[in-house]
C-alpha positions as a LaTeX table, in Angstrom:
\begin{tabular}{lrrr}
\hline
Residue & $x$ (\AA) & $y$ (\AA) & $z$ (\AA) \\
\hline
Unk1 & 13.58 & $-18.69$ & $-1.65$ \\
Unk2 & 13.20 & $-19.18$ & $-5.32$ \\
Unk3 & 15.49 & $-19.03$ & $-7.63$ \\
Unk4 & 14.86 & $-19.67$ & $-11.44$ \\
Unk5 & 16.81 & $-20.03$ & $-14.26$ \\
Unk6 & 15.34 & $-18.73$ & $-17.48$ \\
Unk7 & 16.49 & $-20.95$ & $-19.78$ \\
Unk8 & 16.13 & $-19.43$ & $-23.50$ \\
Unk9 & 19.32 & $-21.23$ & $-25.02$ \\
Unk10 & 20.99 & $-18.68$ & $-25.65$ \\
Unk11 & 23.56 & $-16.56$ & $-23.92$ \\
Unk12 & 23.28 & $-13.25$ & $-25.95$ \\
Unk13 & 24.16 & $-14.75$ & $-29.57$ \\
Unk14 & 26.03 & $-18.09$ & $-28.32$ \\
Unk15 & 24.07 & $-21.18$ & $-28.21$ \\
Unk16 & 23.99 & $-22.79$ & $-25.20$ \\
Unk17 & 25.67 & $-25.96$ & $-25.96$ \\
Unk18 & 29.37 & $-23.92$ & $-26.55$ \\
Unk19 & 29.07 & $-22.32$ & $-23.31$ \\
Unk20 & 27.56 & $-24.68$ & $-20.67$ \\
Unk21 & 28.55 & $-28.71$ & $-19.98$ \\
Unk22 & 24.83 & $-30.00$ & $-20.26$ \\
Unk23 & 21.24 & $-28.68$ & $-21.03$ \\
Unk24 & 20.00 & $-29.38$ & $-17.54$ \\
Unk25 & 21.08 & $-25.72$ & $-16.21$ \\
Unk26 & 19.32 & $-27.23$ & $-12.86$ \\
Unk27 & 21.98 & $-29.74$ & $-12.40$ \\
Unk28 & 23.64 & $-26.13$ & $-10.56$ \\
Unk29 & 21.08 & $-27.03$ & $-7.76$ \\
Unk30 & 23.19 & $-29.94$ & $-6.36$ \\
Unk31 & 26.49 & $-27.84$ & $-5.14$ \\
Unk32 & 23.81 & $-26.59$ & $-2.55$ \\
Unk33 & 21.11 & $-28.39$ & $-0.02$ \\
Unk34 & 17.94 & $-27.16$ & $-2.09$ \\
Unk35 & 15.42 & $-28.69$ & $-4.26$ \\
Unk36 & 15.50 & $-28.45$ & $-8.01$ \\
Unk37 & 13.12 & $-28.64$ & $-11.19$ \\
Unk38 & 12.62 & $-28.10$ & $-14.78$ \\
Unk39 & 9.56 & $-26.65$ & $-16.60$ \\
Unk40 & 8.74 & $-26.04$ & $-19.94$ \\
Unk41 & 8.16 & $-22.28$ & $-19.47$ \\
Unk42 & 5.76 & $-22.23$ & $-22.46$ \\
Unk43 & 3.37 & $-24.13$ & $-20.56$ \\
Unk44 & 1.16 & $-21.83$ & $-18.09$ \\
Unk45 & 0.05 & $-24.67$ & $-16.22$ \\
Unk46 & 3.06 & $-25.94$ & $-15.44$ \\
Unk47 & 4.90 & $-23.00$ & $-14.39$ \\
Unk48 & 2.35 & $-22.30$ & $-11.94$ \\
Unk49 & 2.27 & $-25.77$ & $-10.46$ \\
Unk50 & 6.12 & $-26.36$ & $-10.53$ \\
Unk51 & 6.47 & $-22.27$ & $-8.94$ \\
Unk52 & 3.45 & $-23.50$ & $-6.32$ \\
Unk53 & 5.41 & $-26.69$ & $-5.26$ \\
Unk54 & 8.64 & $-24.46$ & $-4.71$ \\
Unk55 & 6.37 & $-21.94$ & $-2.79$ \\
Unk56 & 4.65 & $-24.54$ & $-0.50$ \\
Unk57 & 8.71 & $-26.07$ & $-0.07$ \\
Unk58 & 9.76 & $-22.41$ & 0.96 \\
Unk59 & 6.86 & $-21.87$ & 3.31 \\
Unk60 & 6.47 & $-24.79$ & 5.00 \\
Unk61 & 10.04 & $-26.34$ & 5.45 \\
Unk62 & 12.05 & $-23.26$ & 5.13 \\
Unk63 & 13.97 & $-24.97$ & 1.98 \\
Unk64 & 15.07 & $-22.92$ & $-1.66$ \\
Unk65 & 14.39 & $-24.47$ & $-4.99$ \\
Unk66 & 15.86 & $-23.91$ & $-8.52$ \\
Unk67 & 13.74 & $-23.87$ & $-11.14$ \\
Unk68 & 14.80 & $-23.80$ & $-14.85$ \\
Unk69 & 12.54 & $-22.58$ & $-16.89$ \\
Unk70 & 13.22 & $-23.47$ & $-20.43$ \\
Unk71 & 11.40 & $-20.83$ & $-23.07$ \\
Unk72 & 12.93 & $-18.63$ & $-26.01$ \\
Unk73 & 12.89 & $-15.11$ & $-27.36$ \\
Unk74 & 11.87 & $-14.34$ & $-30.27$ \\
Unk75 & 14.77 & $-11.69$ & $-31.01$ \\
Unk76 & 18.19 & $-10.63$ & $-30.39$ \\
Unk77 & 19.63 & $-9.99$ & $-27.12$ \\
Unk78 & 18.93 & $-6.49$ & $-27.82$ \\
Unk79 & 18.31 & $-4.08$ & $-30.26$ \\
Unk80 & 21.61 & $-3.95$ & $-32.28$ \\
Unk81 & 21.86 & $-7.81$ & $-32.39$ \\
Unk82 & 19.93 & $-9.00$ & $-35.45$ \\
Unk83 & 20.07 & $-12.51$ & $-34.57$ \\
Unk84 & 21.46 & $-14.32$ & $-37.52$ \\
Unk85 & 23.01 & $-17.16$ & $-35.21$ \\
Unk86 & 19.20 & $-18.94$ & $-35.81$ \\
Unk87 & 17.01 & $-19.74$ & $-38.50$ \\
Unk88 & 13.52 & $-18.45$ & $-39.06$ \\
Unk89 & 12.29 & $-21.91$ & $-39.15$ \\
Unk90 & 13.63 & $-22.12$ & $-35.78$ \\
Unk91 & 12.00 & $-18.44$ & $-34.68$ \\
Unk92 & 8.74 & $-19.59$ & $-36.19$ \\
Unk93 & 8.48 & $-22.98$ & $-34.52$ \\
Unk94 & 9.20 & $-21.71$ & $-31.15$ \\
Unk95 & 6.09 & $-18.86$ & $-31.55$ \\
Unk96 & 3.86 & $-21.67$ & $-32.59$ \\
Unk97 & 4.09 & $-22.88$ & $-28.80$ \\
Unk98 & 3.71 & $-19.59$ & $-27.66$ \\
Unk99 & 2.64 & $-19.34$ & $-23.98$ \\
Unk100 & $-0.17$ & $-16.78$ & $-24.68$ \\
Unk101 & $-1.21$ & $-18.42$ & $-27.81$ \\
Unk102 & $-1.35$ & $-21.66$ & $-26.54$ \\
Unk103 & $-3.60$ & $-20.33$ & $-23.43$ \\
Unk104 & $-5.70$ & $-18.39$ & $-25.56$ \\
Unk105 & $-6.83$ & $-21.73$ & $-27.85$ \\
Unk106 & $-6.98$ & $-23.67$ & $-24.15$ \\
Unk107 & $-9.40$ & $-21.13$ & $-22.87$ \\
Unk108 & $-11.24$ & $-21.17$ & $-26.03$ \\
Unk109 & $-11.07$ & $-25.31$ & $-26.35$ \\
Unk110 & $-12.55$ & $-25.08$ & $-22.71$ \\
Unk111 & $-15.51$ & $-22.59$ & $-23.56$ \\
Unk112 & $-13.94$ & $-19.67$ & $-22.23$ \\
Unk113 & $-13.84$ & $-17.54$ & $-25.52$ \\
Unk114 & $-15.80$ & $-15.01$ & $-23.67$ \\
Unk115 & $-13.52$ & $-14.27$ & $-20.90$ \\
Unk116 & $-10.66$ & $-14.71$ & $-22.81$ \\
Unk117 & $-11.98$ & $-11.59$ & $-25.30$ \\
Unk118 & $-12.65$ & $-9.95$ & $-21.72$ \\
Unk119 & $-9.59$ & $-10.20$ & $-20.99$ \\
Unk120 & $-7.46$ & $-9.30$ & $-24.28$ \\
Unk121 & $-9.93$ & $-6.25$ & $-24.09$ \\
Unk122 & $-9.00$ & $-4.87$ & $-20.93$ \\
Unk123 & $-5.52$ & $-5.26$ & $-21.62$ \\
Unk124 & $-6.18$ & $-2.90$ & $-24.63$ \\
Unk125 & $-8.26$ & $-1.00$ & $-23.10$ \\
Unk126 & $-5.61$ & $-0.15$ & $-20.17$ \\
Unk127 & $-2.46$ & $-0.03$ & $-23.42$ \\
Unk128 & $-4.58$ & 2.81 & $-25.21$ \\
Unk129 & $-4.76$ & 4.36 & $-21.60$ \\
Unk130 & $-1.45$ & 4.52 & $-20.97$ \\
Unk131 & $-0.45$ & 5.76 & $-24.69$ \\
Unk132 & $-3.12$ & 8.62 & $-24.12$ \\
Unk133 & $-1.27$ & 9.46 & $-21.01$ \\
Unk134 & 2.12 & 9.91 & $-22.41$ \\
Unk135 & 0.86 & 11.59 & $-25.36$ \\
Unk136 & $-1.08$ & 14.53 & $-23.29$ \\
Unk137 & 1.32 & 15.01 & $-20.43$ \\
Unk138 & 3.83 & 17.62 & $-20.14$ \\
Unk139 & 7.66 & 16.95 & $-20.82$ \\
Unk140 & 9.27 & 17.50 & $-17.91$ \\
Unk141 & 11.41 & 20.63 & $-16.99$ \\
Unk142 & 14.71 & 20.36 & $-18.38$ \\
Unk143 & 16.43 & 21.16 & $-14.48$ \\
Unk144 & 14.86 & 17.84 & $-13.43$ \\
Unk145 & 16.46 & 16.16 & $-15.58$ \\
Unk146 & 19.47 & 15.12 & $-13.18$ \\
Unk147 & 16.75 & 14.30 & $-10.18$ \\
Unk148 & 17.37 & 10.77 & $-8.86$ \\
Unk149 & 20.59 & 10.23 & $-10.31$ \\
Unk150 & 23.44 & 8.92 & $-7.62$ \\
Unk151 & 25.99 & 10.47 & $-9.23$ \\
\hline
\end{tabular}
């Protein structure tokens, strides 16, 4: 098993420093016989090396880890929490490490531009797909609109 923390210093609006003892949320890893780690979730490269090390750890000698994966949002908690507990500045320097961003300049620093474009591409391609498929199907029939619901 895997277990990971996503660590985005916040719970809801409260910083985490009011409502947790330390900023090592893996620490929580010791009260139980399992492996732990920390990864700066903005890094692709290290997620998937610390998530393959847990995975080879799982398969191979049975064991769990906890991972922490530190990373931020960029908003509220949701959408009626305008998220005046941090500063723009604070907002703005996070995006600047953004994970996708900071692939997308790797994989153009490493020649890959081309791919990269490939890639971005087909992810539009299959977003204008999927708009064009809500927009021309049929609502639903209004007696179906309890279907699936336990009670």
């Amino acid at each position: 098993m895997i277990y990971v923390i996503e660590n985005n210093y916040f719970a809801m609006g409260t910083p985490l420093e009011k409502t947790a003892a330390t900023d090592d949320l893996s620490i929580r890893a010791l009260a139980y016989p399992m492996a732990r780690d920390t990864v700066d979730g903005h890094d692709v490269f290290a997620v998937r090396a610390c998530i393959h090390a847990a995975a080879k750890r799982a398969r191979e000698q049975k064991l769990p880890t906890l991972i922490e994966a530190k990373t931020y949002r960029y908003r509220g908690h949701s959408m009626a929490d305008p998220a005046k507990y941090r500063t723009q500045q604070d907002v703005d320097q996070w995006k600047s490490r953004d994970p996708l961003k900071v692939l997308g300049e790797k994989m153009d620093a490493l020649g890959m531009k081309g791919i990269r474009e490939q890639i971005d591409q087909a992810i539009e391609d299959e977003i204008q797909d999927a708009v064009r498929f809500a927009e021309e199907s049929p609502f639903p029939a209004p007696e179906t609109a309890l279907d699936y619901t336990y009670a």
